[in-house]
C-alpha positions as CSV (number, residue, x, y, z in Angstrom):
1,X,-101.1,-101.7,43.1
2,X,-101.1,-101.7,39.3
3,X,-98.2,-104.1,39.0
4,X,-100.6,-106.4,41.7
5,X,-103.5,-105.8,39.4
6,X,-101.6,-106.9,36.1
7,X,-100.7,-109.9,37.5
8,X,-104.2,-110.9,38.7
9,X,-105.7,-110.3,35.2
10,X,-102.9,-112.1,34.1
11,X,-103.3,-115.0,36.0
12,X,-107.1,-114.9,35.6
13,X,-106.7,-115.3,31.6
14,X,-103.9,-118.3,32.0
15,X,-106.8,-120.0,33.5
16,X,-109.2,-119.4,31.4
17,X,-107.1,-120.3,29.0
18,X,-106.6,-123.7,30.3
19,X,-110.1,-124.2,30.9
20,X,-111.0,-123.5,27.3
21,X,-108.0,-125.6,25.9
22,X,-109.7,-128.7,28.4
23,X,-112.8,-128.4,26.8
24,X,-111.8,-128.7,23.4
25,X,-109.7,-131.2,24.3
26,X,-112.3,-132.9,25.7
27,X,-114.8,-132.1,23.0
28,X,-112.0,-133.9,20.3
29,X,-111.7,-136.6,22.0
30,X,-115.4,-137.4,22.3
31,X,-115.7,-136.6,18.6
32,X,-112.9,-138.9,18.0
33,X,-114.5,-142.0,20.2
34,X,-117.5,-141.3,18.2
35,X,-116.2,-141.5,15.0
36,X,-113.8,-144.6,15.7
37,X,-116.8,-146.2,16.9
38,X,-118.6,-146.0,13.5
């Protein structure tokens, strides 16, 4: 139960991880369009 537990937590911050790296990502690249475009 606690092992099962771990590995959902675990699991739940790997994505959230990956969601926040996709918006920065995303949020450079617009940044950089933006500034290219200048």
């Amino acid at each position: 139960m606690g092992y099962l537990s771990f590995r959902t937590g675990k699991s739940a911050i790997a994505d959230l991880a990956n969601q926040l790296i996709e918006e920065v990502s995303d949020r450079v690249y617009q940044n950089l369009e933006l500034y290219l475009s200048c």
